[in-house]
N, C-alpha and C positions, 0 to 999 in steps of 0.2 A: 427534395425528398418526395418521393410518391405517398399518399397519403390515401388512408381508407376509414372508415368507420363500420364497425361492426359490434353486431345485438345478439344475445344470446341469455340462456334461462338461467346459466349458473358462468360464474365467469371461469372457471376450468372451458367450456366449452368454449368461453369466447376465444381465451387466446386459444386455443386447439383448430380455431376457423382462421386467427391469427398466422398462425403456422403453418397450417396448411396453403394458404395463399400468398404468403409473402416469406417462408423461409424462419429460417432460425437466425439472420443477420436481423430481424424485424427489433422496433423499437416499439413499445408500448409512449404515447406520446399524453393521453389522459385517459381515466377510465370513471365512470359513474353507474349511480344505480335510476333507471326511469320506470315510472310504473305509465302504462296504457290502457286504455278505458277497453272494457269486455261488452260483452251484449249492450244495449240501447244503454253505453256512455255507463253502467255498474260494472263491478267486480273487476276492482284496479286490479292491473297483472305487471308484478316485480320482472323484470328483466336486467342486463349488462348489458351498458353499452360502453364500446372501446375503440378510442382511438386509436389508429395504430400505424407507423411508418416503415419505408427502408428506402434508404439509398439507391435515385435512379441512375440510372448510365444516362451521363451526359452526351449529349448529340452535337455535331457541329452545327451551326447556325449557318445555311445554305443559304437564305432570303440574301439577294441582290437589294438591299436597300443600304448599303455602303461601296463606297466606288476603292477596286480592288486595290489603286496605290491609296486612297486614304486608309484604308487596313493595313498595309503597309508602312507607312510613314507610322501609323499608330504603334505599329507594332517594334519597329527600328528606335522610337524616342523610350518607350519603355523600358525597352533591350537596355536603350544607356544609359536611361535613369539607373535601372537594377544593378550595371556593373559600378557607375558610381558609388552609390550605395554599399556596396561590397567591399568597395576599396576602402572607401572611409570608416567602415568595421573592421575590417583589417588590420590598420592604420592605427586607431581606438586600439583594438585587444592587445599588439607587438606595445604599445604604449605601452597599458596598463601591467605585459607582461614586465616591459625594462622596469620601470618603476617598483615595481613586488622585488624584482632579483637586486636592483640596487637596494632598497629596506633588507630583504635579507641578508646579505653579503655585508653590510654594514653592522647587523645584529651577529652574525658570525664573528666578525672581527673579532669581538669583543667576549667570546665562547671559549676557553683552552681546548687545543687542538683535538685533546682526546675525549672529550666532551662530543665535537660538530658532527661525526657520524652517529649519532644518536639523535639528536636536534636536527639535522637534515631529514632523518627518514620519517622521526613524526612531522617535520612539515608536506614531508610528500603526502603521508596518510593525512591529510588535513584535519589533521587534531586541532581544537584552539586554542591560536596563539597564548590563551592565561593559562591553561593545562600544563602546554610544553614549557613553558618558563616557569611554573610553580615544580616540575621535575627537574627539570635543567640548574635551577637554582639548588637543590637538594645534592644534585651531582658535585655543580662549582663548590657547595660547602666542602662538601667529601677531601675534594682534590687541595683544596686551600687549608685544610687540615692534616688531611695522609698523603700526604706529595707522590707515596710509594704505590697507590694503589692501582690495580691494573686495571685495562680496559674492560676485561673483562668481570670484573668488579663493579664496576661503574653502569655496565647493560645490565646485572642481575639486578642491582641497587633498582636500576629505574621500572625491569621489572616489577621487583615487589610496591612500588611506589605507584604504579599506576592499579596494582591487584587493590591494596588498601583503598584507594579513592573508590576502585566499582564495586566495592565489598558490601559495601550499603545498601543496593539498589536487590531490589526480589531478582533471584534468576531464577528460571526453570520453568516446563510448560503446566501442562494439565496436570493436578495431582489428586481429581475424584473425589476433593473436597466439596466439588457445589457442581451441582448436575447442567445446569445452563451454561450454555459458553455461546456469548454473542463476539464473531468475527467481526469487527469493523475497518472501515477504507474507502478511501475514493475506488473510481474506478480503474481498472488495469493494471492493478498491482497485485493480481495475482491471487488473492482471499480464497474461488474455490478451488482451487488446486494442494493451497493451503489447507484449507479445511479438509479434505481429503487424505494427505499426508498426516494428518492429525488423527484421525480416524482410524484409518490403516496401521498404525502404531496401539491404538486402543485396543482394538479389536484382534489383532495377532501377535502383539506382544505383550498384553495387559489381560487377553481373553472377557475383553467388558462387552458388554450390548449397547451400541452405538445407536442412536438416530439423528436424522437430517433434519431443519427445519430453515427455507429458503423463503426471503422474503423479496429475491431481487427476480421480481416478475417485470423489470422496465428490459431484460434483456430477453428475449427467448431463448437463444442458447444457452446462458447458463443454469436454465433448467434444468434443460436437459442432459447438461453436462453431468450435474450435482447428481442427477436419478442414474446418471451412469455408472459413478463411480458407486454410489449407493446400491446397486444391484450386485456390482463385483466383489462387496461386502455382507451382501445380505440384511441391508439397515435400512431399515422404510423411511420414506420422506415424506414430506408437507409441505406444499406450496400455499403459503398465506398471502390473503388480500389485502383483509379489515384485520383489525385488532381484534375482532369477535375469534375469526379463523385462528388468530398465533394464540388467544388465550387457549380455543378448544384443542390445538394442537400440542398446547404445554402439558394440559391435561389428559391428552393422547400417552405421550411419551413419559407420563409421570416415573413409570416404574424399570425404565432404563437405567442404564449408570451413567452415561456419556449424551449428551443432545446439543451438538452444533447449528449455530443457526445461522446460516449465510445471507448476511446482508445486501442491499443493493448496492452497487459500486456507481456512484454518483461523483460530482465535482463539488465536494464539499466544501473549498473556500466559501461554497453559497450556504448563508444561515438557515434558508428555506429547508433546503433538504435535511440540514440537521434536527431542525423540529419535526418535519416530515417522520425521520425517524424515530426521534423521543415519543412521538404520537402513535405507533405503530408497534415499538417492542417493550419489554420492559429490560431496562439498563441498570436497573436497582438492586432490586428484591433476589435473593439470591441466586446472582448471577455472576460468570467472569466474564471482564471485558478486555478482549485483546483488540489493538488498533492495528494494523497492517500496513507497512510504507515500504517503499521502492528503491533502495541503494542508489538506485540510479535516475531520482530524481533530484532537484535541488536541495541544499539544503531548509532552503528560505521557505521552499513550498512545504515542505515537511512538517516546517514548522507553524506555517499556518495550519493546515491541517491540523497537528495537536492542539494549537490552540482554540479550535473552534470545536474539538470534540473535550473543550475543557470543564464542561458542567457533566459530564459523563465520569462516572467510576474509572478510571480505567489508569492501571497502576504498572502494566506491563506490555511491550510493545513488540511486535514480529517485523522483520527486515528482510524482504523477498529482494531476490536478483541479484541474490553477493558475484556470484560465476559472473559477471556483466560488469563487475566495474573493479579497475585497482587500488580505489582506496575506501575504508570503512570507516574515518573518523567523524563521518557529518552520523555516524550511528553511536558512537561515543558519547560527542556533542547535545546530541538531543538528550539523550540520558541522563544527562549532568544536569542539563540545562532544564531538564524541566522534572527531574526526579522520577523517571518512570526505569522500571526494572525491563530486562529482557528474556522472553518467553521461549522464542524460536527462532532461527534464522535458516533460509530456503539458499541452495545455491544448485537449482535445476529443475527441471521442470519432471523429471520421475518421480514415482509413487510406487512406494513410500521413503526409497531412498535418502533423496537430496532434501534432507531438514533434519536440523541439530536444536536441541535444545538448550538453551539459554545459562550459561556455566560462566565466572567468571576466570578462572583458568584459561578455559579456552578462547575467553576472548581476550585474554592477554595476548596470549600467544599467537592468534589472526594478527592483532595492531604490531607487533614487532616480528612478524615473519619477512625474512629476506633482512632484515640487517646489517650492517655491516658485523662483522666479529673474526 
C-alpha cells in the first residue's frame, strides 16, 4: 500500500488533500490532532494530521538476483502443491456432501411421503434443522390423525405454523417514532446504498425532511457517495470526526423528522472497532438501531457479527443481497436465534426500488416460494 501523511487546519481539508491526491479508493489508515509551536516556540497552532493509503500496482520483480530455472522449479512445486491442495478439498467437500445426503435420505425415510416435499424444500432454504422438524412434526400429527387430508392442506398447515413462530419478532422499518436511526455493519454489505433507499421512501412517499449524518470517513468514497445521493434528495449531510462534530451535528439536524447516520463499514469480528464506535455515536438515548448483513455471507459470520454488536440496542435487522443467493433461511435462523425482528430487506442495487420492508406475510411466502404443490 502506498502510504502518505498529510497536515491540514481542519480535517475536512485534510481528507479534501487526501482526495485529491490519492483518489476516492484512498484509506484513511490513522488520523490525530498536533499542535506546533508559533513565533519564538509560543502560540501552539491546532492542526490534522492524517494518515492516509491506497492500493499500489504491483510491479514484477525484474532484479536478476534469482537464477531463472530456480524461479522455475519454484514456481512448478507451488503449481503442485496448490493442485494437491484442491483435490483434497474436493475430496473433503463430495465427502461431507455423501455424508449430509445419506443423514438426510435416512431422516426422509422415516417422513410420510406426502409430508417430504415440504421437508425437502425447507432443507434446501436451510432453515434449521429444530425449525423444520418442530413443523414437520405438526404436519406427521395432522396425517396420523386425518389420514384424509390433502397435500394441500398440509403446505397451508405448515404455512400458518411457520407465520405464528415469526409473529413475535418486530417487523417493519422506519415509523418516525424516534428521529435518530444509526445504520450498522461491517463493511461491504451494502449500509449506504441502504440508507439511501430509506431515505428516498421518506422523503417521496412520507414527504418528511430527511438528513444524512456520515461517520465512515475510513473510506473516501463513501462520502461522497452518501453527498450524492443526499443532493438528488435535497438533504444536507455531516461528515463527523470526533464525538464533538456527531453531538454538534445532532444538534444541527434537531428539527428534521428523519436523520440517518451512516456508519463506517469495518470488520467488526474486531471488538476494537466496536468500542471505537460506542465511543463515537450514541446507540442509546433516543435512537434506532438497525444492523445490516449480507444474505450472502455465512451464516456463522453473521452471527458473529450480532454477537459482538450485542451490548448495542438493537432489536431489528436489514438483509441486503437477497437477488444474489437462493436460499433465505440463515435470515430466518438468525431471527429466532437471537430474537431480533426484521426491518428491511434490499434485492438490488436501485434507488429507491429494490427494498421491502420487513412484513411477516411476506416473509412467509419468500421461505416457501417454488414448492412443490
Amino acid at each position: 500500500m502506498k502510504m502518505k501523511k498529510y497536515i491540514a487546519q481542519t480535517m475536512p481539508e485534510a481528507m479534501k488533500k487526501v482526495k485529491n491526491d490519492l483518489g476516492d479508493d484512498a484509506v484513511v489508515v490513522s488520523s490525530k490532532v498536533i499542535y506546533t509551536k508559533g513565533f519564538l516556540g509560543l502560540f501552539k497552532k491546532k492542526q490534522f494530521e492524517v494518515l492516509a493509503g491506497v492500493d499500489a500496482v504491483e510491479v514484477a520483480d525484474t532484479r536478476p538476483d534469482l537464477d531463472v530455472f530456480e524461479k522455475q522449479r519454484d514456481f512448478e512445486e507451488k503449481y503442485a502443491l496448490s493442485q494437491q491442495n484442491e483435490a483434497i478439498q474436493k475430496q473433503l467437500n463430495e465427502l461431507k456432501k455423501m455424508i449430509k445426503q445419506t443423514s438426510t435420505q435416512k431422516t426422509i425415510n422415516h417422513i410420510p411421503a406426502i409430508i417430504q416435499p415440504i421437508y425437502m424444500h425447507l432443507q434446501k432454504q436451510e432453515l434449521n434443522e429444530e425449525l423444520i422438524t418442530e413443523i414437520c412434526d405438526e404436519l406427521f400429527d395432522i396425517v396420523r390423525n386425518e389420514p384424509a387430508t390433502t397435500y394441500e392442506q398440509l403446505l397451508m398447515h405448515a404455512q400458518e405454523s411457520m407465520y405464528k413462530k415469526l409473529s413475535k419478532y418486530p417487523m417493519g422499518g422506519v415509523n418516525f417514532e424516534r428521529k435518530f436511526v444509526n445504520i450498522l455493519g461491517p463493511t461491504g454489505v451494502g449500509k449506504t446504498t441502504t440508507i439511501a433507499k430509506i431515505a428516498a421512501r421518506a422523503v417521496l412517499e412520507k414527504k418528511k425532511k430527511v438528513a444524512f449524518i456520515t461517520t465512515d470517513t475510513y473510506r473516501i468514497g463513501a462520502i461522497e457517495q452518501l453527498k450524492t445521493y443526499a443532493n438528488l434528495l435535497h438533504a444536507p449531510v455531516e461528515v463527523v470526526y470526533t464525538k464533538e462534530d456527531y453531538e454538534r451535528a445532532i444538534k444541527q439536524f434537531s428539527g428534521h423528522d428523519l436523520v440517518l447516520i451512516d456508519t463506517a463499514g469495518r470488520n467488526y469480528k474486531e471488538a476494537k472497532f466496536i468500542a471505537d464506535l460506542e465511543e463515537l455515536i450514541d446507540t442509546k438515548q433516543n435512537v434506532q438501531n438497525y444492523l445490516v448483513l449480507a444474505l450472502t455471507a455465512k451464516q456463522l459470520d453473521m452471527a458473529t457479527i450480532i454477537e459482538q454488536f450485542s451490548t448495542f440496542d438493537i432489536q431489528q435487522l436489514i438483509f441486503t443481497k437477497m437477488d444474489e443467493t437462493n436460499t433465505i433461511g440463515s435470515m430466518v435462523n438468525l431471527m429466532v436465534k437471537y430474537n431480533k425482528g426484521l426491518a428491511y430487506y434490499t434485492d438490488g442495487q436501485e434507488v429507491p426500488e429494490n427494498i421491502e420492508e420487513g412484513s411477516v406475510s411476506k416473509l412467509v411466502e419468500l421461505i416457501f416460494q417454488g414448492v412443490e404443490s
